[in-house]
C-alpha distance (Angstrom), angle and dihedral (degrees) to the residues before:
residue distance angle dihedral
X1 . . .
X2 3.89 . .
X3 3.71 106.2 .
X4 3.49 105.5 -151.8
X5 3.78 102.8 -173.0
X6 4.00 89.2 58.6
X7 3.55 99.5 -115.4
X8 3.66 116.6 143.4
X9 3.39 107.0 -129.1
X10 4.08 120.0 -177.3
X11 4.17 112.2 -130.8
X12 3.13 98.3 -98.4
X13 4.31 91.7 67.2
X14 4.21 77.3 40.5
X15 4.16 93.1 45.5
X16 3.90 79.8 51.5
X17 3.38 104.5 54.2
X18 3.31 95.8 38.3
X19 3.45 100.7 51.8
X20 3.93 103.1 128.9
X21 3.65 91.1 67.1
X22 3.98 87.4 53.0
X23 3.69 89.3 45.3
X24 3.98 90.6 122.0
X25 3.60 87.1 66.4
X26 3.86 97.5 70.5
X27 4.11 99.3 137.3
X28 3.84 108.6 43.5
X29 4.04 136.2 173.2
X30 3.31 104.8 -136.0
X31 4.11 125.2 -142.5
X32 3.51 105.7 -159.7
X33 4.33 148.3 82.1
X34 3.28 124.9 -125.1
X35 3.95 98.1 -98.9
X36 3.65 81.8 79.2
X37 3.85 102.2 101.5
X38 3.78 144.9 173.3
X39 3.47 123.4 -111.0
X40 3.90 89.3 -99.9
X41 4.30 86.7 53.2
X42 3.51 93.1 -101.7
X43 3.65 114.0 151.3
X44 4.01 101.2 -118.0
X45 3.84 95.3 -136.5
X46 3.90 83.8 65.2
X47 3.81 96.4 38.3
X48 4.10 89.6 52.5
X49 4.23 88.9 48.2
X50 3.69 90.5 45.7
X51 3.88 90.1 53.0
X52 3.62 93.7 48.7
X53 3.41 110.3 -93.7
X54 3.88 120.8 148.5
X55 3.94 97.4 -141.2
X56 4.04 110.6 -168.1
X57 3.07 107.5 -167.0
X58 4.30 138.7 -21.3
X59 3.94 125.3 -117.9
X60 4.12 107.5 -148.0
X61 3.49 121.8 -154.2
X62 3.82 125.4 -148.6
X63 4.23 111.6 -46.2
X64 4.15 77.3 32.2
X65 3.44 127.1 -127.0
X66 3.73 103.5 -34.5
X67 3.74 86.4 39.5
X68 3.93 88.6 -132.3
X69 3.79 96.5 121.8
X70 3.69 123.0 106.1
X71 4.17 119.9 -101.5
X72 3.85 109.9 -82.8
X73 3.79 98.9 11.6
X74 3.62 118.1 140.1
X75 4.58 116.7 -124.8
X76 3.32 124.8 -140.9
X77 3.83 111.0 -149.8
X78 3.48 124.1 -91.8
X79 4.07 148.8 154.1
X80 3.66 130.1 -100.3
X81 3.77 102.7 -95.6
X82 3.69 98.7 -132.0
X83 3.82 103.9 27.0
X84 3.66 99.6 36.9
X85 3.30 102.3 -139.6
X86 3.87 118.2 146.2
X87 4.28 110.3 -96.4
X88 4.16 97.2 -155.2
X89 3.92 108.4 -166.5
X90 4.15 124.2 -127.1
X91 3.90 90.3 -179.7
X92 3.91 102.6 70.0
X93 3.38 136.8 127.2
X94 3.93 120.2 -51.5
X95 4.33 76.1 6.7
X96 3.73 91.0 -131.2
X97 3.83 97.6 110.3
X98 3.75 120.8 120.0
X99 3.59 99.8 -147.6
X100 3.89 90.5 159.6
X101 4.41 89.3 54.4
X102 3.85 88.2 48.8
X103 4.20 100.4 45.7
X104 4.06 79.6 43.7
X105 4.16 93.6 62.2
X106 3.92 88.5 35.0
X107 3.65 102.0 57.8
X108 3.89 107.4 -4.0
X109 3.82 117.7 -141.1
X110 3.99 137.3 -168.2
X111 3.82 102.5 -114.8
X112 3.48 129.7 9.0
X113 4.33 99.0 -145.5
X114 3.89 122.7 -157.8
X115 3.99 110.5 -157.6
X116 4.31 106.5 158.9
X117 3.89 121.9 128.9
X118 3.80 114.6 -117.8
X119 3.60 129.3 -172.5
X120 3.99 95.8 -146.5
X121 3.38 97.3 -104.6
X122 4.40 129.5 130.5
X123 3.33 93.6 -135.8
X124 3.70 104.5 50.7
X125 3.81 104.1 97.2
X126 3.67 102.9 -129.2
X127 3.71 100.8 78.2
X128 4.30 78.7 58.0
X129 3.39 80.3 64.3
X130 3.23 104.9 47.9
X131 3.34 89.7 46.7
X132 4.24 88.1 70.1
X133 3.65 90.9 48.7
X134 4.21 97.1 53.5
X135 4.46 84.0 47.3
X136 3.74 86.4 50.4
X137 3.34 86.7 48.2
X138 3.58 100.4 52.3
X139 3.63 93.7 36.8
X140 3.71 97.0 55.9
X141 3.46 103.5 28.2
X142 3.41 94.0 -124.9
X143 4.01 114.5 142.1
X144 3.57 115.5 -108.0
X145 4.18 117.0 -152.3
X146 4.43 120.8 -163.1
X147 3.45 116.3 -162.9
X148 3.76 97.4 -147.7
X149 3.74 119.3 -132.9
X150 3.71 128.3 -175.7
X151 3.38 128.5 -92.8
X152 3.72 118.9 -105.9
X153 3.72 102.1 -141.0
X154 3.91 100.1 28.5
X155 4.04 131.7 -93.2
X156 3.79 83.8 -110.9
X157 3.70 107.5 93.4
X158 3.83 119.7 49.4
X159 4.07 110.0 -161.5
X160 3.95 138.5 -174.9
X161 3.98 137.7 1.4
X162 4.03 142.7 -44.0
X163 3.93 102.1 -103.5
X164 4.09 118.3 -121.0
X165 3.46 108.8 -103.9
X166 3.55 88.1 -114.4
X167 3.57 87.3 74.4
X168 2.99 99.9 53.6
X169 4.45 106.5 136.2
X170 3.67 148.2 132.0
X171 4.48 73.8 -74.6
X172 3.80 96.2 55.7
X173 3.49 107.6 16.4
X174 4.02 98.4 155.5
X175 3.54 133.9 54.2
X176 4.13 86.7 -124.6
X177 3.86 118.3 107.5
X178 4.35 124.1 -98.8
X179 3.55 88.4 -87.4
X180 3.54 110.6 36.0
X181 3.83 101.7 -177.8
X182 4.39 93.0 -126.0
X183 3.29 145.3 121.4
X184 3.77 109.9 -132.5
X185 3.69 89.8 -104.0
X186 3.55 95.0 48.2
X187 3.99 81.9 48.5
X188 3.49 84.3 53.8
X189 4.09 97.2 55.5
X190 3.73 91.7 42.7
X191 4.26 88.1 48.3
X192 3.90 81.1 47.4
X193 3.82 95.3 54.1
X194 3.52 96.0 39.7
X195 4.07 119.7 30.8
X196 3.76 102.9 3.7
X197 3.93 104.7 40.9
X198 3.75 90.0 149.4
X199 4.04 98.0 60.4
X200 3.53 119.6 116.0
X201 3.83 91.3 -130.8
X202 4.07 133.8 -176.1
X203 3.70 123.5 172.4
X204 3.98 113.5 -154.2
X205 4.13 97.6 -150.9
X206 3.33 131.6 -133.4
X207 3.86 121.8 -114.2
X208 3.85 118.2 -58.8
X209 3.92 87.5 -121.1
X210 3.27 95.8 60.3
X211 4.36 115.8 98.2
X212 3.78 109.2 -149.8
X213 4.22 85.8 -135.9
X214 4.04 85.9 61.3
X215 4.01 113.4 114.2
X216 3.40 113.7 -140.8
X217 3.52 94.9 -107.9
X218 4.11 91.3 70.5
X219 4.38 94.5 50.9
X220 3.75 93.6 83.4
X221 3.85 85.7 -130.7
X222 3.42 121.6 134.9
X223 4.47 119.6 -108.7
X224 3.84 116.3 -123.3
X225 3.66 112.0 177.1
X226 3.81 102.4 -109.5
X227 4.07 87.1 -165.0
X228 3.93 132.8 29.7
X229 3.89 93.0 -101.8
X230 3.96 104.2 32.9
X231 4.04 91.2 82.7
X232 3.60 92.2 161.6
X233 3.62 155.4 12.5
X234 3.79 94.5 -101.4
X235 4.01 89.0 50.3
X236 3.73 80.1 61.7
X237 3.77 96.7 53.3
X238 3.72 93.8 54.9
X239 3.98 98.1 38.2
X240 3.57 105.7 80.7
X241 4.02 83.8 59.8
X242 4.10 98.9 35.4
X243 3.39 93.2 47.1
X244 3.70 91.0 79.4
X245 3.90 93.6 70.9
X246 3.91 86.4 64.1
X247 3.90 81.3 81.7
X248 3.43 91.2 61.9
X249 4.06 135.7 60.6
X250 3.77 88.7 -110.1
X251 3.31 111.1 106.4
X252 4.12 117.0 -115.9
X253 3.70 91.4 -160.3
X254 3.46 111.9 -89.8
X255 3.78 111.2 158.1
X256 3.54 94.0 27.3
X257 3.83 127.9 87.7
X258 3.47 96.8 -89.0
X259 3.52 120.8 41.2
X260 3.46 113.3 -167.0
X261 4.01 93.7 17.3
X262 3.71 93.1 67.4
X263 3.75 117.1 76.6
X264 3.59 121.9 173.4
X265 4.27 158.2 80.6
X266 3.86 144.0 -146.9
X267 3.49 91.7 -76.1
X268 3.45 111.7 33.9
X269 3.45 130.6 128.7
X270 3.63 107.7 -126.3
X271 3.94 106.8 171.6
X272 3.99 94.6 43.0
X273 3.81 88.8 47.4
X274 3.32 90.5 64.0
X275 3.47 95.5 46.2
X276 3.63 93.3 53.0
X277 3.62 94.4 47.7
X278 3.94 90.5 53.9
X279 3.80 98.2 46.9
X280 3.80 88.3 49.6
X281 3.94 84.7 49.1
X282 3.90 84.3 53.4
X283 3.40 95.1 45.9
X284 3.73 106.4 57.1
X285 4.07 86.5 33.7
X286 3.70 96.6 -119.3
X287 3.83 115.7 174.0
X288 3.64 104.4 -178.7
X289 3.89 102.9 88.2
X290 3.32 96.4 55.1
X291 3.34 88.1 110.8
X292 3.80 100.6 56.8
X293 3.38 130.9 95.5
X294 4.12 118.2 -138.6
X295 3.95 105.0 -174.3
X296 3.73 130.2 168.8
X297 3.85 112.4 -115.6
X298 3.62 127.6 177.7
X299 3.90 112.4 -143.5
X300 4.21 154.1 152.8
X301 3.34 121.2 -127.4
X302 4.01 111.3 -140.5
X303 4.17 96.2 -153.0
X304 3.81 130.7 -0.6
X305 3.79 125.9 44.1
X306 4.04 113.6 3.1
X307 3.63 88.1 7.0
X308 3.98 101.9 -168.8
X309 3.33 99.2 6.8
X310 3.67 134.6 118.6
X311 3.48 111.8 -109.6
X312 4.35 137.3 -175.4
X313 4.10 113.3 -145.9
X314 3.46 148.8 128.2
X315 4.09 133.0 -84.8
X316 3.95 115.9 -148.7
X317 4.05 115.6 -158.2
X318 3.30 134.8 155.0
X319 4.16 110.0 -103.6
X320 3.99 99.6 -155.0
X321 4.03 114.3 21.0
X322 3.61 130.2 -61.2
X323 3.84 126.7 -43.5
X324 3.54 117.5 -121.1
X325 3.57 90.9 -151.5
X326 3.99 111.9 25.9
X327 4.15 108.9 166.3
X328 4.04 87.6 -144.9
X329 3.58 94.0 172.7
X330 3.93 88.6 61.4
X331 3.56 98.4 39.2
X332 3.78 83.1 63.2
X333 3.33 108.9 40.7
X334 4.11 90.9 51.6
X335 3.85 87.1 46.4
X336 4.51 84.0 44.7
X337 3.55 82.0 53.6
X338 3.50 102.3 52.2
X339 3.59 98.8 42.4
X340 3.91 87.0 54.5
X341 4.16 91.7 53.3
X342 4.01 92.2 50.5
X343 3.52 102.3 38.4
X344 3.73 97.1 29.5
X345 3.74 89.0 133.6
X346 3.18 99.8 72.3
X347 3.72 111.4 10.3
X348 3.74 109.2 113.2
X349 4.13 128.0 -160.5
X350 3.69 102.5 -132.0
X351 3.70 116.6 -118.8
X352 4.02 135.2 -161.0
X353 3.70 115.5 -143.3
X354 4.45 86.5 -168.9
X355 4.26 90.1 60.2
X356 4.19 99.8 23.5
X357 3.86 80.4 -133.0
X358 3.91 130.6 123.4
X359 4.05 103.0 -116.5
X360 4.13 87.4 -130.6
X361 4.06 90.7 53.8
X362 3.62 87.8 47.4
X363 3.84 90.1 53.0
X364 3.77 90.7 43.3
X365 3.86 91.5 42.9
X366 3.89 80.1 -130.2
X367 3.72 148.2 61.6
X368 3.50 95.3 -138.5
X369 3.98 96.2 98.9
X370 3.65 96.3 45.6
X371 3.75 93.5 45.7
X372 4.23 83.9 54.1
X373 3.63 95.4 42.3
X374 4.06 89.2 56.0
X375 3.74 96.9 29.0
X376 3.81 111.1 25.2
X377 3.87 131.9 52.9
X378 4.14 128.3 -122.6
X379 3.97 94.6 -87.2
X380 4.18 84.6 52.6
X381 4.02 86.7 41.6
X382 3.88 92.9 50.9
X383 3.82 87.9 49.2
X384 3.16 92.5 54.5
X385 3.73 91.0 48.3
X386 4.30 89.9 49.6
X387 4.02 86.4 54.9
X388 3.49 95.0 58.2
X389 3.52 92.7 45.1
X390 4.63 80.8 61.3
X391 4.50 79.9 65.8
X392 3.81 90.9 40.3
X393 3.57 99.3 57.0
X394 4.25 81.8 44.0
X395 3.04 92.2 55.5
X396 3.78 91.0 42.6
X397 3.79 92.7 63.7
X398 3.87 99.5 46.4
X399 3.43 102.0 44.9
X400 4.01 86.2 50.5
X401 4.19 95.3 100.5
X402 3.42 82.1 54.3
X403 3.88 99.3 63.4
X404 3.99 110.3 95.6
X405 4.01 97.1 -170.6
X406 3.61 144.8 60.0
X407 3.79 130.7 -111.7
X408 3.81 125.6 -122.9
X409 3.52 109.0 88.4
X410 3.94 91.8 162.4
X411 3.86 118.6 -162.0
């Protein structure tokens, strides 16, 4: 769709208007929750209904359908409790059922549609389940549409490793690095020429005005929080880097006011942190953060790790505007490290007795940053940083028939 006014508008306001040339596509599964909006904040499940499509039955990712249910909690299925239409779980227990392959041989349907808001990074779960919906796809032959949506932080910067294969999870389900530098339909293409070449799929674009090296912050569209925790854009600036403390018992704010922004525990060591983390930016001569903000805050998490309890930390923000081109993944690891060298003490590496991994290596789809954090020092940690960027810029070049959008998204 050519948008003439010059409002970006995701594909599922695109899908919409558009809808006689998807006409074929009449009865649809749809992959999605109900955070996933249109650009006039109407939930798409309702939008889709209104504009005559016959949706079976919904796929929910992890926090299900209403994307109300706490990180890593298995769903049991369900129904929509007004609409009645069957709510089939991909986040359940061992999370390799294929709830979209089953409801396809039960009760058959045109298109199988994918509509969820990602923030473009591995570990966020709903590329897992997109994942399930491209093999049902390919298995049954059954044509699978993505409404594209724009990525939060910007396709511009690619960030950290290729996991092991022995990592492979609903945390790094792809051979593609943290940051992969995508949209999810552009994830979708690449998946398509790579893993599922048998999918039958079609991407509904995204706006022409939109630049795939926008954040989300310059669209002029409006931020719904896709998960329980990811309550705004700038939340998903810093994730891809913050995320890495949910390997550890610090607390990376959850049940606080800003998730993701809010790093810290009982015993931490807030003001030497800091310090730590700006000599080490001094010492390997690293510009980029000059922007960011590292305060001291003193806070209580309401749920999650040191729920009710008074805790010391630090707050990250940005001090003027958004960064075009913020390397969160080394922002956190560098601020990971730190934290580790000041409050080594007490600062523990989570661990999971059920998959005899360390949660961070499962997120990293390696041990090789928690083995430098505890054994190495920033130089050896920034190296180790520089020779992922050598797979990034790999990656870079052969997911580049992929891409569906320009660059120059200005200021």
């Amino acid at each position: 769709m050519n948008n003439q006014s010059g409002r970006i508008l995701n594909g599922i306001d695109n899908f919409i208007a558009c809808r006689a040339d998807y006409a074929p596509y009449k009865k649809i599964g749809l992959v999605s929750n109900s955070r996933a909006v249109t650009a006039d904040f109407k939930i798409n499940l309702h939008a889709l209904l209104e504009a005559g499509f016959d949706v079976r039955y919904i796929f929910s990712p992890e926090h299900g359908y209403f994307a109300n249910v706490r990180d890593g909690d298995y769903i049991d299925d369900g129904a929509h409790p007004d609409l009645n239409i069957p709510i089939l779980s991909l986040f359940t227990e061992g999370h390799s059922r294929n709830a979209v392959a089953e409801a396809i041989a039960a009760d058959p349907v045109d298109a199988v549609i994918f509509d969820i808001q990602d923030v473009g990074v591995r570990f966020y779960t709903y590329i897992h389940a997109l994942g399930i919906a491209m093999a049902a796809s390919e298995s049954s032959k059954t044509p699978i549409v993505v409404l594209d949506r724009v990525n939060p932080a910007g396709c511009g910067i690619i960030e950290g490793n290729i996991p092991f294969p022995e990592y492979i999870s609903e945390l790094c389900p792809f051979d593609i690095p943290v940051r992969y530098g995508l949209t999810i339909g552009e994830l979708a293409n690449y998946l398509s020429q790579t893993v599922f070449t048998g999918a039958r799929l079609t991407v509904v674009k995204i706006s022409e005005s939109y630049r795939r090296d926008m954040i989300f912050q310059r669209t002029g569209l409006k931020w719904n929080a896709p998960s329980p925790a990811m309550i705004s854009s700038d939340t998903a600036l810093f994730y891809p880097g913050t995320c890495l403390f949910e390997g550890t018992n610090l607390s990376e704010g959850r049940g606080t006011a800003a998730p993701f922004q809010i790093i810290g525990a009982p015993f931490f060591r807030p003001e030497e942190t800091a310090a730590a983390f700006y000599a080490a930016l001094g010492s390997l001569e690293i510009k980029d953060f000059e922007n960011i903000l590292v305060e001291p805050i003193e806070f209580i998490p309401s749920s999650s790790k040191h729920e009710n309890v008074s805790c010391r930390g630090l707050r990250v923000s940005f001090k003027n505007g958004v960064p075009q081109d913020f390397r969160a993944l080394l922002f956190g690891a560098l601020l990971l490290k730190a934290a580790c060298d000041v409050n080594r003490e007490n600062i523990k590496f989570l661990f999971s007795e059920k998959s005899r991994r360390f949660f961070i290596d499962r997120l990293c789809g390696a041990p090789a940053l928690r083995e430098t954090i505890i054994g190495g020092d920033f130089f050896q940690l920034y190296s180790l940083y520089e020779k992922w960027a050598e797979a990034c810029a790999s990656f870079s070049r052969v997911s580049a028939s992929s891409r569906l959008y320009r660059t120059g998204a200005g200021s």
